[in-house]
C-alpha positions, 0 to 999 in steps of 0.5 A: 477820403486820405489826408489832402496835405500828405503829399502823394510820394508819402501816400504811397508808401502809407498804403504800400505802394511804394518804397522809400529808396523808391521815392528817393530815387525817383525825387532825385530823377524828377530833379534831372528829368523836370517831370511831376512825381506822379509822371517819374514814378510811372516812368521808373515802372515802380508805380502803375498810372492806374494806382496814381490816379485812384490815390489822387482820387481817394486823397482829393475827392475827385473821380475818375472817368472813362473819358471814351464814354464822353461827347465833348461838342465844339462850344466847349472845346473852345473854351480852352485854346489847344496850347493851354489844354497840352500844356498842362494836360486837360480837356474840357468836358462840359459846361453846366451854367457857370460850371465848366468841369474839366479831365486832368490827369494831374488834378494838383495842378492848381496854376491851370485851373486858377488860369482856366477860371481866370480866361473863361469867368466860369468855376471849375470841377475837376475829374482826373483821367490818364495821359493816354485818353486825354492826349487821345481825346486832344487829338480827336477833338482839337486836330479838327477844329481848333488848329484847322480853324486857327490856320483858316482864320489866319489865311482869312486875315491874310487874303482880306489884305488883298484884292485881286485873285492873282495876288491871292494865287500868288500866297501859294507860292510864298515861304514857309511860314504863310498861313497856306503852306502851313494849312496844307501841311496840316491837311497832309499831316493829319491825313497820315496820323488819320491813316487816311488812304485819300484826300478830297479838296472840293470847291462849292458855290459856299467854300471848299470842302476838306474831307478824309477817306478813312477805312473806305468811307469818307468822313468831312474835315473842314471847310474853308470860304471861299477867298481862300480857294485860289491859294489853297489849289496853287499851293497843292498843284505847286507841291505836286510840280503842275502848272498852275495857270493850267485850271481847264484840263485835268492834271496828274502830279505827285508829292513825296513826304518823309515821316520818322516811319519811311516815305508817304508818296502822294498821287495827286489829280485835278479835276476842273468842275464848274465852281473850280478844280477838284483835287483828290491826293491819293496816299500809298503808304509802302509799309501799310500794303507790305503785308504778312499773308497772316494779316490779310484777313484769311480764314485758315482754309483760304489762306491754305488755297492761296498759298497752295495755288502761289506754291505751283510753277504754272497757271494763273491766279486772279484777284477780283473786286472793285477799286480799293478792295485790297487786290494790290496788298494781296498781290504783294503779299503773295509775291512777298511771300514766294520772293527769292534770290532763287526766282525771277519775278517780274511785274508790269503795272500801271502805275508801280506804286510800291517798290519791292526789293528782289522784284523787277517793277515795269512801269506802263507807258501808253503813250509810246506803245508800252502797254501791258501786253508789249510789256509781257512780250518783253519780259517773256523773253527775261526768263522769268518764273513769276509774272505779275500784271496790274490788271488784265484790261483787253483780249490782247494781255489776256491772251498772253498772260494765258499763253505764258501760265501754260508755257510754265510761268506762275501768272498773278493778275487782278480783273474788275468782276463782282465775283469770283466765278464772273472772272471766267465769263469776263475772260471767255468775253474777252475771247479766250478759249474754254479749253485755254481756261481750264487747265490754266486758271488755279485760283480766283479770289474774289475780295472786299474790304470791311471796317473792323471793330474798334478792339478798345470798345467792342461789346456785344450786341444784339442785331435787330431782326430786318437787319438779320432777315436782310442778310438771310441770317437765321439765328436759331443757333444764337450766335453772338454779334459784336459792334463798337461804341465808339471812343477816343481811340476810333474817332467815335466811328467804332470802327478802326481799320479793315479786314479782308473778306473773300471768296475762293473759287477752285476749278474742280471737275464739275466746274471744268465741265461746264466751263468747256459748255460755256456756261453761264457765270450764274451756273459756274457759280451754282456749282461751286456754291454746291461743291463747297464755295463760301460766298462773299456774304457768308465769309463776311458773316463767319468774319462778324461772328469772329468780332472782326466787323458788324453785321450792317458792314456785311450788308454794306460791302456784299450788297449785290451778292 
């Protein structure tokens, strides 16, 4: 153990990791900047943090610990307020009968420990961790719980001082101050931080229910009792400019919020059920759908079939999945990608809910006749070079938008079929003709969305055999699979973020042939698996062997394949 009366500027120079006109240098910048040493040294890059915590550990006797590979539960977050923990850059880690043992990242911070074991009547050990997953850690585990549970208490005290639901109705309108206005910015604003694409707002017979819907899956926030239900709903529906005393028929608003990265719009619905209104808010982030095609998630020899396919002057490219596969970010990307000040391209969508520079964006409105086939009418006659429609929903738009890929337009559109070959069927359904389709129709590109693998705890694993049997895997080969552990960085799910999977179908020859019989989907699809198709299943497998996503996420996503 090193000296514990040195200080930690002659530490290092002792063990060389330091010059002296470095420590005066950083002295005389810890003086201007009011920062501990250790914090200046890292800043001025004279000393890596990692150096720092293994002398303080050397010096001090203390460990230090991966805090990824701790479970921290909510009795003992509690035990430090958030403000103490930021403040001085701790978090409670467990507690062992009159122990309570804490991460810091500055153990020599003898005022917060004194205060700690002043506040909770419990000794304190000390482990040392970096900056970086101790604000993580706060991040995970106090953003739900403590700030949450402080603004609920608050807007409790606040509705128990009145009595009628009028009057509680009326705290959603109140300034900006109020325990509600505050809780509802804290539900937007961990919402982004969380990346999450929805929010749900649920009303039950015991309260209401807060939960995120993050990389696909829903995942519980809070709940709030009951009393506070009334406020919470008029407060949002205020916000998003709806009428509030409106509460029997669904309402359709939106929210504009300005972050340091750009705008988040906000679409925000409600639902009347039986214990009150049901909000969802749905975030579109512009920046988080302005992708590369690079980032989409391709293998190379897809990526290759799409850009050859946006490359062509004519014809029709499809994209096929479920709400929420990804089909719009794969839209745009592509129309990103051929964009120019050369092309004319147009879109008609219901609603636009990206604005793109250098794209002439159509809104559909129903209501007063302008729906997407009277808008492909009109844009037909806007000499465009690209068109893209948000979705081919009846026998009319895809009547035209076949017309316009043969008459020398570049068509992209989106259907709702469970993969790639059923887009032919569901179109001759529609009551296009076979010998239409055939020399109209490039590409098909069936998609899903699986949640990638955390890249800060991945490990390698080994599947257990039903779950290979269940996805028709014979590992003779031995492949290598991967799964996260789950850790600071992603929320202890082991999954952060998403990975596109798809399946490309061409119409070659043999294809063509049986399209002109009518084929079956069942048949188109045989043929093409014959002629080289890679299915959703075996795109998402080859994706898991690459350690992009987990084996029980394939078997999530491409259930029915």
């Amino acid at each position: 153990m090193l000296d514990r009366k040195k200080r930690l500027g002659d530490l290092l120079i002792e063990l060389g990791h330091l010059t002296l006109d470095q420590l005066k240098l950083a002295l005389d910048a810890q003086k201007k900047r009011k920062k501990r040493l250790g914090e200046v040294l890292i800043d001025m890059g004279f000393v890596s943090e990692s150096v720092i915590l293994q002398v303080l550990s050397d010096q001090l006797g203390v460990p230090v610990i991966n805090l990824n590979e701790y479970q921290i539960t909510e009795e003992v977050i509690k035990l430090i307020p958030i403000q103490v923990a930021k403040k001085h850059l701790l978090i409670p880690l467990f507690k062992d009968g009159n122990r309570l043992t804490i991460a810091m990242a500055d153990p020599l911070d003898v005022f917060a420990i004194d205060q700690i074991q002043y506040k909770t009547s419990l000794k304190v050990d000390v482990v040392i961790s970096s900056k970086a997953e101790i604000e993580g850690a706060q991040k995970q585990y106090y953003s739900a719980t403590a700030d949450v549970k402080n603004l609920v208490d608050g807007f409790q005290d606040k509705v128990d001082e009145v009595k009628s639901r009028d009057q509680v109705e009326e705290m959603g309108k109140i300034n900006e101050d109020s325990p509600v206005v505050k809780f509802v910015n804290l539900i937007l604003k961990e919402a982004i931080n969380e990346k999450a694409s929805d929010i749900h707002v649920e009303p039950d017979e015991d309260g209401v229910r807060i939960r995120y819907r993050v990389d696909g899956v829903l995942q519980s926030i809070t709940e709030v009792p009951p009393k506070i239900q009334s406020a919470l709903i008029s407060r949002i529906k205020i916000l998003a400019d709806m009428d509030i005393a409106e509460k029997r028929l669904p309402q359709d608003g939106r929210i504009n919020i300005k972050t340091k990265s750009g705008e988040i719009d906000v679409r925000v619905n409600t639902l009347p059920t039986v214990w009150g209104e049901k909000i969802v808010m749905r975030l579109l982030d512009k920046n988080s759908v302005m992708l590369g095609l690079d980032k989409l998630g391709f293998l190379d020899d897809h990526l290759k079939m799409y850009l050859t396919a946006l490359s062509e002057p004519n014809g029709i490219i499809l994209l096929t999945g479920p709400t929420g596969s990804g089909k719009t970010s794969t839209l745009y990307a592509g129309l990103s990608h051929i964009k120019s000040p050369k092309t004319n391209i147009t879109t008609v969508e219901n609603p636009v809910e990206y604005r793109i520079p250098l794209i002439n964006q159509v809104q559909i409105h129903s209501e007063i006749g302008m729906t997407f086939a009277a808008a492909l009418r009109a844009i037909l006659r806007q000499d465009p070079d690209v068109i893209m429609v948000g979705e081919i929903r009846d026998a009319e738009t895809a009547e035209i938008a076949i017309e316009s890929a043969l008459t020398g337009h570049l068509v992209l559109s989106t259907l709702h079929t469970n993969d790639a070959p059923g887009a032919v069927t569901r179109l001759m359904e529609m009551g296009i003709d076979p010998y239409l389709l055939t020399p109209s129709l490039h590409l098909v590109v069936a998609q899903r969305l699986a949640r990638k693998i955390c890249d800060k705890c991945k490990v390698e694993f080994e599947p257990d055999q039903g779950l290979l049997d269940d996805l028709g895997i014979d590992n003779k080969e031995g492949h290598i699979y991967y799964k996260g552990e789950g850790c600071v960085s992603c929320n202890r799910t082991g999954y952060k973020g998403r990975v596109g999977v798809h399946e490309m179908f061409t119409l070659n020859d043999p294809i063509k042939a049986k399209i002109l019989e009518r084929g079956s989907s069942t048949e188109l699809r045989s043929i093409a698996i014959e002629t080289g198709m890679q299915t959703l299943r075996e795109n998402a497998i080859a994706k898991a062997r690459l350690g992009q996503t987990t084996l029980e996420e394939v078997l999530r996503i491409t259930k029915g394949d």
